[in-house]
C-alpha positions in Angstrom: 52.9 129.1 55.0 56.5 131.0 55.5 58.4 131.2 53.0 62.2 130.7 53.6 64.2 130.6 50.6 63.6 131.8 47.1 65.6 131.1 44.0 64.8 132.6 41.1 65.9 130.7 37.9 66.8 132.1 34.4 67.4 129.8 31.1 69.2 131.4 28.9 70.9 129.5 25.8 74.1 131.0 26.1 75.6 130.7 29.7 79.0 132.1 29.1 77.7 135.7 27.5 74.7 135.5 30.5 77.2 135.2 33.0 79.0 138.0 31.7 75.9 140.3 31.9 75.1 139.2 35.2 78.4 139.5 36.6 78.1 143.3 35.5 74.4 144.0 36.8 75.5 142.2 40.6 79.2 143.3 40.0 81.6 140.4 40.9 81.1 137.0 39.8 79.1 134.1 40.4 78.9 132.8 44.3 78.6 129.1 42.9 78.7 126.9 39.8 77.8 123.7 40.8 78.4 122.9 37.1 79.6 124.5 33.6 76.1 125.3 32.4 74.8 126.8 35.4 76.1 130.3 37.3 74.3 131.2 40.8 74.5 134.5 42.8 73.4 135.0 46.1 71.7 138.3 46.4 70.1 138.2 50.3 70.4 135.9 53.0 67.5 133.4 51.6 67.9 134.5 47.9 69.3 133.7 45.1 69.8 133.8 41.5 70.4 130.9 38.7 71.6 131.4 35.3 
């Protein structure tokens, strides 16, 4: 079996102050927010991040 993407999820209950961190650690800003209480950064080509 090949794996081709992977997204790594996060919950956190306070979406504003994660984004904040996580905008530090990957330094810029989210790639996507498909909606107010989620925050996603692409990291590689097939990899992601979801706060």
């Amino acid at each position: 079996m090949a794996i081709d993407h992977v997204l790594a999820v996060i919950s956190v209950s306070d979406i504003e102050a994660a984004r904040g961190w996580y905008d530090r650690l990957l330094g810029r800003p989210p790639d996507n927010r498909p909606k107010d209480s989620l925050a996603e950064w692409r990291v590689t080509d097939t990899g992601w991040v979801q706060v």
